[in-house]
N, CA, C and O atoms as a printed pandas DataFrame, in Angstrom:
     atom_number atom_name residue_name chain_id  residue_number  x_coord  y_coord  z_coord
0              1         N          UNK        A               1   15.840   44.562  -29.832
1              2        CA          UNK        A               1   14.608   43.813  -29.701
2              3         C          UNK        A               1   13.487   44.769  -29.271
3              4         O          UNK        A               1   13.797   45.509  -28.337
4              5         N          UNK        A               2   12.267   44.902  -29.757
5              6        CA          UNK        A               2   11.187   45.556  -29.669
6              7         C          UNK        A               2   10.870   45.153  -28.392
7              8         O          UNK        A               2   11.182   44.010  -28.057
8              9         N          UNK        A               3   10.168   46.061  -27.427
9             10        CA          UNK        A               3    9.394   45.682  -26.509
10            11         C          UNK        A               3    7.747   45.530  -26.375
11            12         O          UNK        A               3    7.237   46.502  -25.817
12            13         N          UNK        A               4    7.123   44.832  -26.649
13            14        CA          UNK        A               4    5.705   44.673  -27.293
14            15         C          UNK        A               4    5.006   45.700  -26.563
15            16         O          UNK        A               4    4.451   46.638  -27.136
16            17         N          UNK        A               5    5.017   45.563  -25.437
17            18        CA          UNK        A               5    4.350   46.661  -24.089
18            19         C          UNK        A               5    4.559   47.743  -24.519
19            20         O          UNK        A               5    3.687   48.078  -25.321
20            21         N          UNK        A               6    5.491   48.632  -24.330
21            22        CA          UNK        A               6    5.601   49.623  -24.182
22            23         C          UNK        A               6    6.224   50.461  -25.843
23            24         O          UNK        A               6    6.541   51.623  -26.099
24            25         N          UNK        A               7    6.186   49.458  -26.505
25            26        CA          UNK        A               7    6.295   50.221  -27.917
26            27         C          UNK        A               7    5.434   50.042  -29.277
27            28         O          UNK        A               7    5.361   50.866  -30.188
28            29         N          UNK        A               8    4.685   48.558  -29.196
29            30        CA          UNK        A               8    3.957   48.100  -30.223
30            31         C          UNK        A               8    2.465   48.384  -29.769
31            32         O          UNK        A               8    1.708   49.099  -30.424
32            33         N          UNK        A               9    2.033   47.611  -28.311
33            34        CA          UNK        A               9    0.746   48.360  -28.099
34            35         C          UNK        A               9    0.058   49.007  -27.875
35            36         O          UNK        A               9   -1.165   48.943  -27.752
36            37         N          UNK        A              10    1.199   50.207  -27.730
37            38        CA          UNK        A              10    0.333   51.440  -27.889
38            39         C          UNK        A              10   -0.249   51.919  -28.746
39            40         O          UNK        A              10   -1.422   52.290  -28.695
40            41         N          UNK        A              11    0.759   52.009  -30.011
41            42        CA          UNK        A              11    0.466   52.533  -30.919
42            43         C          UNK        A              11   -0.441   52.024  -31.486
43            44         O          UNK        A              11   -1.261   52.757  -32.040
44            45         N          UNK        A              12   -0.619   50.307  -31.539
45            46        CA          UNK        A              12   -1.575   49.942  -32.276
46            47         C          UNK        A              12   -2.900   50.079  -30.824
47            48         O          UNK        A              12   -3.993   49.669  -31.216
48            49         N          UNK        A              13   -2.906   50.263  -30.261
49            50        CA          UNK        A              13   -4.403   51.077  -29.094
50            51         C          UNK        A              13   -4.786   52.486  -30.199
51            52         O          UNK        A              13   -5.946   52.694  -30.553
52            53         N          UNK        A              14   -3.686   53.317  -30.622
53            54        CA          UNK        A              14   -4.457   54.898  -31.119
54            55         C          UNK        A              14   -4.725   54.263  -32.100
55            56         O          UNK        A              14   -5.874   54.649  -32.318
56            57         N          UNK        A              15   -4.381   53.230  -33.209
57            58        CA          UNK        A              15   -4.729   53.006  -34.089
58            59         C          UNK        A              15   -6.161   52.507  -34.173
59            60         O          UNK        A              15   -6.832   52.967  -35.098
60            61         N          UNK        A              16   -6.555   51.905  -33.602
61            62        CA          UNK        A              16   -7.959   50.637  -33.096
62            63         C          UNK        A              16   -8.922   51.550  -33.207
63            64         O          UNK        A              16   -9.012   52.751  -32.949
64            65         N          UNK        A              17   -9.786   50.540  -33.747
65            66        CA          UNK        A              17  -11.172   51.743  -34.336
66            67         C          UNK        A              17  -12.361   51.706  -32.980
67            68         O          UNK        A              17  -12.960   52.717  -32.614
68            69         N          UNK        A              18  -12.539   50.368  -32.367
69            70        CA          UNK        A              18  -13.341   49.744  -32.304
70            71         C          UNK        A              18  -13.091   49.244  -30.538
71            72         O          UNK        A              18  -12.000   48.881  -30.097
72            73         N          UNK        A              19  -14.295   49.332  -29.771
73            74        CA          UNK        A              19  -13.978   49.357  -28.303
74            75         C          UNK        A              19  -13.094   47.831  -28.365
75            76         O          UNK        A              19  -11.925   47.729  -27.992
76            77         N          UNK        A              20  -14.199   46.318  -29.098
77            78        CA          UNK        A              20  -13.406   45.053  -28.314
78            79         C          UNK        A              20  -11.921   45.082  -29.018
79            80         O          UNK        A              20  -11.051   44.545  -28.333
80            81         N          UNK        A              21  -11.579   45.517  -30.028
81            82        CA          UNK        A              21  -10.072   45.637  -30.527
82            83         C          UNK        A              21   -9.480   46.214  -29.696
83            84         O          UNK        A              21   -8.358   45.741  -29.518
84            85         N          UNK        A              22   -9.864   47.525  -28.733
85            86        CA          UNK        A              22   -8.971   48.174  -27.828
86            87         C          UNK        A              22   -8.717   47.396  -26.736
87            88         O          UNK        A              22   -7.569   47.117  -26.394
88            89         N          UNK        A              23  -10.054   46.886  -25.948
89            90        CA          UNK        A              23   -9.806   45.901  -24.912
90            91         C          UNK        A              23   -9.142   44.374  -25.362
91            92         O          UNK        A              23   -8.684   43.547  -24.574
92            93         N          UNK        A              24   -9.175   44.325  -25.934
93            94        CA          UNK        A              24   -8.332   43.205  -26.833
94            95         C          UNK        A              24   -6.653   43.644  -26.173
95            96         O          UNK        A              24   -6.139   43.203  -25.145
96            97         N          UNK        A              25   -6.152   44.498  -27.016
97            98        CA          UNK        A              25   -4.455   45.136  -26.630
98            99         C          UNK        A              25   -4.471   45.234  -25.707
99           100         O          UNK        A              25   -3.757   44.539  -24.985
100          101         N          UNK        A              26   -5.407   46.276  -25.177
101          102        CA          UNK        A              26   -4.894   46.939  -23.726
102          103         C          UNK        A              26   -5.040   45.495  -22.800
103          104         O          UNK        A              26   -4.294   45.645  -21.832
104          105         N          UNK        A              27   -5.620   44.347  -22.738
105          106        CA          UNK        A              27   -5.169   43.042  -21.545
106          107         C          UNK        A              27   -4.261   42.540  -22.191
107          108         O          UNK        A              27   -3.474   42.007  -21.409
108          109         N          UNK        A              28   -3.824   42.382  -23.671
109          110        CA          UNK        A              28   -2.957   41.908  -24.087
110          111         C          UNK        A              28   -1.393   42.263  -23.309
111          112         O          UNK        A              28   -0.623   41.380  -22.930
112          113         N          UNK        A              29   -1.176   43.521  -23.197
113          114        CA          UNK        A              29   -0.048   44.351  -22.597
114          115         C          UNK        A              29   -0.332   43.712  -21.062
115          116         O          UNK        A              29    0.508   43.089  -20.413
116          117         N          UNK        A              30   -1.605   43.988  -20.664
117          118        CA          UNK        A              30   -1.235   43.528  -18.872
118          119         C          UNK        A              30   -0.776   42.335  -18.771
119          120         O          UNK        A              30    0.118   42.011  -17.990
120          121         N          UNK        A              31   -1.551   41.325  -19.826
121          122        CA          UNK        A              31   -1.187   40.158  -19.650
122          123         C          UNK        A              31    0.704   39.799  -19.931
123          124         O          UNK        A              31    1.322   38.884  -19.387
124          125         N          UNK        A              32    1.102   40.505  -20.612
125          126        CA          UNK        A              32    2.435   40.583  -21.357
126          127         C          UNK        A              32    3.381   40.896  -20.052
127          128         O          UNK        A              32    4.414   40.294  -19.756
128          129         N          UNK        A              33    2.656   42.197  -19.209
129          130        CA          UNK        A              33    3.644   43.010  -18.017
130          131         C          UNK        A              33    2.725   41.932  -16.898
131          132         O          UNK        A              33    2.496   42.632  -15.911
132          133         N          UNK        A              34    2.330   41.010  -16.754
133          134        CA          UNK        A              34    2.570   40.623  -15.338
134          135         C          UNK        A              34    2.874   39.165  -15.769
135          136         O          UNK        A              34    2.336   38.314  -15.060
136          137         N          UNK        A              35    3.550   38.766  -16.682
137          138        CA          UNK        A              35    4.174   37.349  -17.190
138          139         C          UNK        A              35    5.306   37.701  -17.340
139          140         O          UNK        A              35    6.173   36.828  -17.390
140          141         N          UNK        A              36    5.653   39.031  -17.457
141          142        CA          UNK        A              36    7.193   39.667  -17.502
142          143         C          UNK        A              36    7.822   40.021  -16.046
143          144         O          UNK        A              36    9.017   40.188  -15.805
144          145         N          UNK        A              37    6.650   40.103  -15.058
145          146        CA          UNK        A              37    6.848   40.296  -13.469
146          147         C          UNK        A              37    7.086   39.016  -13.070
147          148         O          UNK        A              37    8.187   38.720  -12.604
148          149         N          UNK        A              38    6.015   38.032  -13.211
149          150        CA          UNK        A              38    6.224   36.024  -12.870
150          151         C          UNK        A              38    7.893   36.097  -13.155
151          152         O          UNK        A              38    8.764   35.870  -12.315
152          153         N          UNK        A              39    8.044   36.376  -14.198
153          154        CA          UNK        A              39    9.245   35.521  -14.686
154          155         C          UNK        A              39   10.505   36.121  -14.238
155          156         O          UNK        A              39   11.586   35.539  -14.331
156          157         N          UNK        A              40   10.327   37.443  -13.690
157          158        CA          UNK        A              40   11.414   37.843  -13.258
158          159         C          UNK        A              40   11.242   37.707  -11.735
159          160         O          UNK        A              40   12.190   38.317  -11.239
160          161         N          UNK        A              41   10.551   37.244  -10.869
161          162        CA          UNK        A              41    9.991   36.855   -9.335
162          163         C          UNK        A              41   10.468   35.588   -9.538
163          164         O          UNK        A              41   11.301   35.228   -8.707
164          165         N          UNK        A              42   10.108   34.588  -10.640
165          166        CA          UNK        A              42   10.613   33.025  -10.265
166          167         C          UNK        A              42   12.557   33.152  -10.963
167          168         O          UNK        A              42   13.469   32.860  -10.189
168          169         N          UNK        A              43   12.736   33.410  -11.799
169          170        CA          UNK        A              43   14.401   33.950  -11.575
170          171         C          UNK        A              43   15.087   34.632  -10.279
171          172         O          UNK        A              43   16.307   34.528  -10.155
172          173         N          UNK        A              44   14.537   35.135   -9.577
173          174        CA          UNK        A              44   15.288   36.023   -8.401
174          175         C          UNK        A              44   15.313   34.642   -7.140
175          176         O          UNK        A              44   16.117   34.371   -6.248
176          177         N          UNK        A              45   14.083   34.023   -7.578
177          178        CA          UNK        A              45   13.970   32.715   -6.801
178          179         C          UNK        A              45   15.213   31.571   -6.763
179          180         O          UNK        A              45   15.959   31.087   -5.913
180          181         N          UNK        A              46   14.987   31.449   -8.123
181          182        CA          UNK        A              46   15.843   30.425   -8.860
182          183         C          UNK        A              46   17.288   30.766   -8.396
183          184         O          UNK        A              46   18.166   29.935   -8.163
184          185         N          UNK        A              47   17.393   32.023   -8.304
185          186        CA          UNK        A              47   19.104   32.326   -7.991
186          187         C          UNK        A              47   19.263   32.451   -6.772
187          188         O          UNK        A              47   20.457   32.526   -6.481
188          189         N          UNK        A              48   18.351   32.525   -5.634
189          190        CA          UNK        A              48   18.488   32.320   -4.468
190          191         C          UNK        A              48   18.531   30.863   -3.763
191          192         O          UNK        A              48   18.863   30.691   -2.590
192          193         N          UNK        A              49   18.230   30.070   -4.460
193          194        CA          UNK        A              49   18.017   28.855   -4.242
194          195         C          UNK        A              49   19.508   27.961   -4.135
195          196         O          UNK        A              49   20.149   27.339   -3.289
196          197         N          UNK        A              50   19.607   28.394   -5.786
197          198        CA          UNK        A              50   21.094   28.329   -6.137
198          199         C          UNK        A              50   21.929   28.755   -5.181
199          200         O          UNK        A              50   22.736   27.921   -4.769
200          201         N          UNK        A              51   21.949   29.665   -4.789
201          202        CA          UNK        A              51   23.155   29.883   -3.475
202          203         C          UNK        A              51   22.703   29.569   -2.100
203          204         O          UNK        A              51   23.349   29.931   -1.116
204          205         N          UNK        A              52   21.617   28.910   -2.023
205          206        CA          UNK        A              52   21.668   28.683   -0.759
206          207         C          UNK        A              52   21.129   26.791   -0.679
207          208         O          UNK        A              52   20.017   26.328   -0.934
208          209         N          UNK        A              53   22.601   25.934   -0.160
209          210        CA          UNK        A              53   22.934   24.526   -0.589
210          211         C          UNK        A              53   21.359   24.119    0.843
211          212         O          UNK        A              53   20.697   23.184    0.394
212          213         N          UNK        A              54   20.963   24.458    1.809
213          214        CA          UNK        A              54   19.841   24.093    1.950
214          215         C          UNK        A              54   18.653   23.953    1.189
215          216         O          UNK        A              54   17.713   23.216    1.485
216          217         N          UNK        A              55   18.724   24.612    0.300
217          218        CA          UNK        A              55   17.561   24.890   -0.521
218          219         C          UNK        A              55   17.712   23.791   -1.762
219          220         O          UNK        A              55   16.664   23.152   -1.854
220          221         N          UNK        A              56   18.560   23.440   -2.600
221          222        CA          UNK        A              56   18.740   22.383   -3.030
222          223         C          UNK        A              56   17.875   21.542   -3.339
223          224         O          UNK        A              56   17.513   21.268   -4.483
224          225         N          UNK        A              57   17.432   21.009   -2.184
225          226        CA          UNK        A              57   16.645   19.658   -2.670
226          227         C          UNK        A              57   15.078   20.511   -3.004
227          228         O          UNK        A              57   14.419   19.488   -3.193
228          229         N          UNK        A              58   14.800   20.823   -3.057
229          230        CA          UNK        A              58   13.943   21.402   -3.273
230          231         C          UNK        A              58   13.426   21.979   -4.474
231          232         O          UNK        A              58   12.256   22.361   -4.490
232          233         N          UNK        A              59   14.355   22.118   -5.759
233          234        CA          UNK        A              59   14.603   22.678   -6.948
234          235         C          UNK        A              59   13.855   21.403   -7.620
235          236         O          UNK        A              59   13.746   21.326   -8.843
């Protein structure tokens, strides 16, 4: 599986002619790497929760 971040938007950044096409990708990627951070912060959650039977009702 391709990783969009770190293998597709770069390349298409050297490719880009044009400043709003560059700023276009380049938030595209941040936006990509801190929805890839959320989701791995609410999983570490999710599995802590899971093992801990206080936490439970709360899910």
């Amino acid at each position: 599986m391709t990783n969009w971040q770190t293998d597709i938007i770069p390349k298409w950044l050297e490719e880009a002619k044009t400043y709003p096409t560059k700023a276009l990708l380049y938030m595209a990627g941040e936006i990509y790497a801190e929805q890839a951070r959320r989701l791995e912060t609410e999983k570490g959650k999710l599995d802590g929760m899971m093992w801990s039977p206080e936490q439970w009702n709360k899910i």
